[in-house]
N, CA, C and O atoms as a GROMACS GRO file, in nm:
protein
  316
    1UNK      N    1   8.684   8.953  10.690
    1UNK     CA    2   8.784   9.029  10.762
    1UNK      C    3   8.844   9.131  10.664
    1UNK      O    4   8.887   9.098  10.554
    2UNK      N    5   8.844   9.244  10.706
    2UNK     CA    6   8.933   9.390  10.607
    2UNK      C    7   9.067   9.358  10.610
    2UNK      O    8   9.120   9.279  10.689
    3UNK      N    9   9.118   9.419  10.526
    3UNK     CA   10   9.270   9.403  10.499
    3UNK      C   11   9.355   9.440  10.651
    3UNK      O   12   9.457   9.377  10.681
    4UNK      N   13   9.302   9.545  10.737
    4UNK     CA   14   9.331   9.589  10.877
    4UNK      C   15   9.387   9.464  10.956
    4UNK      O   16   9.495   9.422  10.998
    5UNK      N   17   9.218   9.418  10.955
    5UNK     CA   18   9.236   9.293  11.064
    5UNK      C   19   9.320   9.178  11.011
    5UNK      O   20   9.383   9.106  11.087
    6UNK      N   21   9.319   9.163  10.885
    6UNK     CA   22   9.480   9.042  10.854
    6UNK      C   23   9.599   9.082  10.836
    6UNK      O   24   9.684   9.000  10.801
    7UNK      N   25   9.633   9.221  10.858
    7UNK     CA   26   9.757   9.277  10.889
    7UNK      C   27   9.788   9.232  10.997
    7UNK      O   28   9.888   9.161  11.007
    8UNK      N   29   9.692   9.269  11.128
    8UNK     CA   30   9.730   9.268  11.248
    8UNK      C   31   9.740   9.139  11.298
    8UNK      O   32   9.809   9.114  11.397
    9UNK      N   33   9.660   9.035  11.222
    9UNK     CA   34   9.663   8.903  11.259
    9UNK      C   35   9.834   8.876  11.167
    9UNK      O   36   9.916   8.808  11.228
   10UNK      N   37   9.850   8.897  11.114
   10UNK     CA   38   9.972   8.864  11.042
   10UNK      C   39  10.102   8.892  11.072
   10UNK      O   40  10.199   8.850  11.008
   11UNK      N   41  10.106   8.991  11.207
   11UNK     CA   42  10.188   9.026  11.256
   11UNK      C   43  10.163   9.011  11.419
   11UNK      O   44  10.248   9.045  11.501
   12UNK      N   45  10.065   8.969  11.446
   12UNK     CA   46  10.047   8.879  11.542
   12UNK      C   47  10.079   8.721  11.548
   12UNK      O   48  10.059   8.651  11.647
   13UNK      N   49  10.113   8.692  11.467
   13UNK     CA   50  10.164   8.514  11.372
   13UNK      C   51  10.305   8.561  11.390
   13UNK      O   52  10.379   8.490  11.458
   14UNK      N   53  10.346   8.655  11.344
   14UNK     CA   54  10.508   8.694  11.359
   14UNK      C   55  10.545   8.667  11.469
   14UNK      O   56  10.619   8.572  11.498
   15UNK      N   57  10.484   8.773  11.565
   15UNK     CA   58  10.535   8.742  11.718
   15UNK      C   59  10.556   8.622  11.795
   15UNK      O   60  10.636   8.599  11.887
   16UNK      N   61  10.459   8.539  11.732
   16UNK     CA   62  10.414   8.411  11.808
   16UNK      C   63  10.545   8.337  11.755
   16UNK      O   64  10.643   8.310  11.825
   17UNK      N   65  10.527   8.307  11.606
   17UNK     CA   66  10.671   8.249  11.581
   17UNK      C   67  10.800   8.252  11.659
   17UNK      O   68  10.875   8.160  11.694
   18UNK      N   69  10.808   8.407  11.680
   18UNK     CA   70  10.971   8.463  11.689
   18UNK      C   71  10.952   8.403  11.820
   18UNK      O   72  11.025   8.308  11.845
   19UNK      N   73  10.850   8.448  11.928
   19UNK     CA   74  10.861   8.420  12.036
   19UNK      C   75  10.904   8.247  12.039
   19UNK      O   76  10.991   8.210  12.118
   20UNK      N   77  10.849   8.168  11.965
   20UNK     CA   78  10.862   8.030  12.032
   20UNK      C   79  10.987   7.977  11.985
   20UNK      O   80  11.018   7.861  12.012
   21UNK      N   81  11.045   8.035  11.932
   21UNK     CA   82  11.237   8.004  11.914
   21UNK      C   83  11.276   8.050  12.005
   21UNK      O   84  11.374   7.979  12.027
   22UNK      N   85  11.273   8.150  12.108
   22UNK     CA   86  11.355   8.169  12.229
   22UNK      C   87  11.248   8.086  12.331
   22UNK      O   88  11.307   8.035  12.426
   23UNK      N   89  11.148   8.071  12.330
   23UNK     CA   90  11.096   8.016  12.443
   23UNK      C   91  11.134   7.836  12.436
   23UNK      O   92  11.138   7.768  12.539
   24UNK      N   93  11.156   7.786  12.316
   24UNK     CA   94  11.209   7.659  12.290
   24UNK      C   95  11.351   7.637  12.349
   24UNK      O   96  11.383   7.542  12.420
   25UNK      N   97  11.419   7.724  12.314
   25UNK     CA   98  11.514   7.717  12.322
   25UNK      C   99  11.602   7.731  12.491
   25UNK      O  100  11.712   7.689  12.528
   26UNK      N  101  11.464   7.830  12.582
   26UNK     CA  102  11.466   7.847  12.741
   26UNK      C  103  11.443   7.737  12.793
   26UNK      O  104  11.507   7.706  12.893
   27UNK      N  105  11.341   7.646  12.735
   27UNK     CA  106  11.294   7.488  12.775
   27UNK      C  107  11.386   7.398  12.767
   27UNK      O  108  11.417   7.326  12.862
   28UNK      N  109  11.442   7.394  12.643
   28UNK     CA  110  11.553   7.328  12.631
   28UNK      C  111  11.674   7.330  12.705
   28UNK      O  112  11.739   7.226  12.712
   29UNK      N  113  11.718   7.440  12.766
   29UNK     CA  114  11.790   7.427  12.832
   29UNK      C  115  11.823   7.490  12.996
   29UNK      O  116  11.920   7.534  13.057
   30UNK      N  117  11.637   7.458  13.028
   30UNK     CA  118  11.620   7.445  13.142
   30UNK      C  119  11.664   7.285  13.173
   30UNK      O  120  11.711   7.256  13.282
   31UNK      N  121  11.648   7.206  13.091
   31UNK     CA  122  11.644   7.010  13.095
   31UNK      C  123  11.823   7.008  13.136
   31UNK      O  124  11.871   6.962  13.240
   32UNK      N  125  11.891   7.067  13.033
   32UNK     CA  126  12.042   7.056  13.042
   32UNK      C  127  12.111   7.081  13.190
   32UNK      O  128  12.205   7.012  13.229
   33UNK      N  129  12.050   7.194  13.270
   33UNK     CA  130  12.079   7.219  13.348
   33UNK      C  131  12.239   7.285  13.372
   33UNK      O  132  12.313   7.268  13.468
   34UNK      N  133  12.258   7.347  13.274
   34UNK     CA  134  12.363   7.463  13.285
   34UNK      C  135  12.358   7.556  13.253
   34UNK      O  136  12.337   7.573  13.133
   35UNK      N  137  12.375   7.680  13.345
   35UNK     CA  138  12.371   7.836  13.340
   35UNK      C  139  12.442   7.859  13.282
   35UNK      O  140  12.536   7.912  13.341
   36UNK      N  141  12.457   7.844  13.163
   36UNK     CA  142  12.562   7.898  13.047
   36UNK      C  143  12.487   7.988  12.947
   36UNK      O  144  12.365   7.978  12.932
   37UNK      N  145  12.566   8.082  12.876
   37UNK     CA  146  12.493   8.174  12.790
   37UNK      C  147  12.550   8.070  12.692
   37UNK      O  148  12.452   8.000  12.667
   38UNK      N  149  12.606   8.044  12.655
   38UNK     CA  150  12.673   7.953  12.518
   38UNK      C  151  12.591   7.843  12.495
   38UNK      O  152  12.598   7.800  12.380
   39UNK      N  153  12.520   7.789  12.566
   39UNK     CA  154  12.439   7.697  12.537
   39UNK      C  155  12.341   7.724  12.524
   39UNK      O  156  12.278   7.656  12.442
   40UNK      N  157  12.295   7.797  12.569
   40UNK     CA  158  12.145   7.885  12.529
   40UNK      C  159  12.144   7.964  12.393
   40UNK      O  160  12.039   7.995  12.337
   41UNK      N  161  12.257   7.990  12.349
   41UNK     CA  162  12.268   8.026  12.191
   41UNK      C  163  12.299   7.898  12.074
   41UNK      O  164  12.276   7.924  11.956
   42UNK      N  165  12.352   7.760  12.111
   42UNK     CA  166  12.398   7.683  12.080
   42UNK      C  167  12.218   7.582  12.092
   42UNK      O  168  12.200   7.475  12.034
   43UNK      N  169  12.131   7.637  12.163
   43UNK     CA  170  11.995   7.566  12.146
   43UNK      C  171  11.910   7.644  12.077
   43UNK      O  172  11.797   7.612  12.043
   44UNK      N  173  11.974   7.761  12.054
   44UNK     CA  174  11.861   7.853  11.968
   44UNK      C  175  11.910   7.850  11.817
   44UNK      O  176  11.827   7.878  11.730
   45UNK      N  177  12.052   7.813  11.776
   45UNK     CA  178  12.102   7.794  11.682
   45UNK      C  179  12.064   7.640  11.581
   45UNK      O  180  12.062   7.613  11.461
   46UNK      N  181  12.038   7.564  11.716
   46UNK     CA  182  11.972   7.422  11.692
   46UNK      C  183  11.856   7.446  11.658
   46UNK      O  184  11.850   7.427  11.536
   47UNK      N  185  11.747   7.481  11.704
   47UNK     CA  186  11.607   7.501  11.661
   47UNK      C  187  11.632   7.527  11.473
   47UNK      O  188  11.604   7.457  11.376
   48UNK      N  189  11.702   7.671  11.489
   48UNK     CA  190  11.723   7.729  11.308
   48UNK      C  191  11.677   7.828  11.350
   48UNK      O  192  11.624   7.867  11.454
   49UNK      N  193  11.723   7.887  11.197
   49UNK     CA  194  11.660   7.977  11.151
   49UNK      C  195  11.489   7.972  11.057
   49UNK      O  196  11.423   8.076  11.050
   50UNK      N  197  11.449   7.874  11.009
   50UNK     CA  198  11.384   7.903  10.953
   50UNK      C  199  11.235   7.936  11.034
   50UNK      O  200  11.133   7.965  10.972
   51UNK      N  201  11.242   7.926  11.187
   51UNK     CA  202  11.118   8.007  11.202
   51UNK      C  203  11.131   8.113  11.218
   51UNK      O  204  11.022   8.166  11.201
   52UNK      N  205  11.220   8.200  11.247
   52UNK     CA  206  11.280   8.380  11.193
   52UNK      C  207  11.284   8.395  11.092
   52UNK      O  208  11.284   8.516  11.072
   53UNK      N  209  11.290   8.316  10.967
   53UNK     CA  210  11.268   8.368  10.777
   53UNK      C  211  11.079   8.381  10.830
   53UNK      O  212  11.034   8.493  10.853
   54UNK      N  213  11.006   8.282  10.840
   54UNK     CA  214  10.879   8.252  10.848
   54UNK      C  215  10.830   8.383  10.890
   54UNK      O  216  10.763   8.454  10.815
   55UNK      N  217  10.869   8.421  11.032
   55UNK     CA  218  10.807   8.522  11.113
   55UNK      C  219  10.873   8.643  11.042
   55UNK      O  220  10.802   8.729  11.094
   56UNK      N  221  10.956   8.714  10.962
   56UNK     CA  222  10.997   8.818  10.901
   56UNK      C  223  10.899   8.820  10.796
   56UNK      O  224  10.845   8.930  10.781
   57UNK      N  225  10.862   8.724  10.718
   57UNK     CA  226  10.774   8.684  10.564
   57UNK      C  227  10.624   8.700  10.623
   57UNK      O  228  10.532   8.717  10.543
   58UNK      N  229  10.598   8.695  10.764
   58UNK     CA  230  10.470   8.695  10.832
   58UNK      C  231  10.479   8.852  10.866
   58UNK      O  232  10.369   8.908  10.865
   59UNK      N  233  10.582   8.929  10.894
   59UNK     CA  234  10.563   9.049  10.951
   59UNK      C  235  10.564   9.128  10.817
   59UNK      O  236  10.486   9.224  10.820
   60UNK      N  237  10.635   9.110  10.697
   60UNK     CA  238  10.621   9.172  10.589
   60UNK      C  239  10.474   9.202  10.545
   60UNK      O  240  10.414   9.309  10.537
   61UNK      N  241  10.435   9.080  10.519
   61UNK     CA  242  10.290   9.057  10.488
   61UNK      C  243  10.185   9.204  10.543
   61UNK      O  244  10.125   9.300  10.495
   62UNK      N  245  10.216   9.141  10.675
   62UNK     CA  246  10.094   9.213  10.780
   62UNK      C  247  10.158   9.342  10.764
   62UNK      O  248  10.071   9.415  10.812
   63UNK      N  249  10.266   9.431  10.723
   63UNK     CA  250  10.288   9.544  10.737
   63UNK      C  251  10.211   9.585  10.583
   63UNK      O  252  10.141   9.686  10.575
   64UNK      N  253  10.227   9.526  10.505
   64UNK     CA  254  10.158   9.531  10.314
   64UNK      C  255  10.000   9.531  10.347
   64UNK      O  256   9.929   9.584  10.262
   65UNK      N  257   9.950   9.484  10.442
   65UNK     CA  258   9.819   9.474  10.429
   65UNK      C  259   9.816   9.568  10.515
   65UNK      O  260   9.722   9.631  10.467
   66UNK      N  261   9.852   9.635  10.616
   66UNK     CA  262   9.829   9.709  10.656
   66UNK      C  263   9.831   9.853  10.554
   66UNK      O  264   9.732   9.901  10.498
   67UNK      N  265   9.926   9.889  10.550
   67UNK     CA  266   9.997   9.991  10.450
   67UNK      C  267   9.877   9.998  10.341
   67UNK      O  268   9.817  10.099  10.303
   68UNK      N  269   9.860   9.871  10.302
   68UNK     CA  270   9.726   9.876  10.202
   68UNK      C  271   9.555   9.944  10.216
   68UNK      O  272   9.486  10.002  10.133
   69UNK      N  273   9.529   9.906  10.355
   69UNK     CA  274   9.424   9.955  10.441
   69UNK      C  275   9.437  10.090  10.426
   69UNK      O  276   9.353  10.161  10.369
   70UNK      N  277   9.553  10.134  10.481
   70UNK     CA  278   9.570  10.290  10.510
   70UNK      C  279   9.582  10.392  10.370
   70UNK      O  280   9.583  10.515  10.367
   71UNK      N  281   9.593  10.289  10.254
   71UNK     CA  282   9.616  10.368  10.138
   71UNK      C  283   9.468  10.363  10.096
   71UNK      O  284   9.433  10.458  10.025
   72UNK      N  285   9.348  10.247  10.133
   72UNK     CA  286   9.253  10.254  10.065
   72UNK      C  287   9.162  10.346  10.184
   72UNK      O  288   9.068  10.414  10.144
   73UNK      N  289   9.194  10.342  10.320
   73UNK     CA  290   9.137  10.463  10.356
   73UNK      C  291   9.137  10.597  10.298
   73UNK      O  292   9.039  10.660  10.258
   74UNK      N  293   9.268  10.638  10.297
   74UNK     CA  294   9.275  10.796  10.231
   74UNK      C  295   9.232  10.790  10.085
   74UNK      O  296   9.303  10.874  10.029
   75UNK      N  297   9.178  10.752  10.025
   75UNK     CA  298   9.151  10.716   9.914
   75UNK      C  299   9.013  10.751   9.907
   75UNK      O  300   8.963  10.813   9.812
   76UNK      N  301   8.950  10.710  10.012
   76UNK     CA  302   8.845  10.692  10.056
   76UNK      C  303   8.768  10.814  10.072
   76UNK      O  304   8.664  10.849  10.016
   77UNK      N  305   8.845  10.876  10.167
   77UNK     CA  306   8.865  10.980  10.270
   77UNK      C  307   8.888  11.158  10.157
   77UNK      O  308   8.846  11.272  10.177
   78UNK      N  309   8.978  11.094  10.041
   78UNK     CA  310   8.982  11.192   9.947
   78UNK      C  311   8.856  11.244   9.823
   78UNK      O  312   8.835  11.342   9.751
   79UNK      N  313   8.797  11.120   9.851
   79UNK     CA  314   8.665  11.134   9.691
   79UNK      C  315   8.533  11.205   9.763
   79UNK      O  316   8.432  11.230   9.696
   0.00000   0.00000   0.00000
């Protein structure tokens, strides 16, 4: 795989992360059964943070490998 395609996979890992802290957190308090916004932040606060450090350290990545691709294209592209 080129540096391209593990950018994009690497920031495709991001999404997935970020996404499953709010989607955990919709599950969770579909069970509770109260239409409250306060509790729906009070279950996303429970999950953590550390799968938003994860998925930021996953989107960094994939933006470096990307960025990297595009520097060894023109590089490329220049000789």
């Amino acid at each position: 795989m080129n540096k391209r395609g593990a950018g994009i996979v690497f920031i495709l890992i991001s999404a997935i992360l970020y996404s499953t802290r709010l989607i955990a957190a919709a599950l969770m308090s579909g069970e509770v059964m109260i239409g409250d916004a306060g509790v729906y932040r009070a279950l996303k606060s429970y999950i953590g943070y550390e799968v938003v450090a994860f998925s930021v350290i996953s989107l960094v990545i994939g933006l470096i490998y990307l960025y990297q691709a595009d520097i060894m294209k023109n590089d490329k592209d220049n000789k």
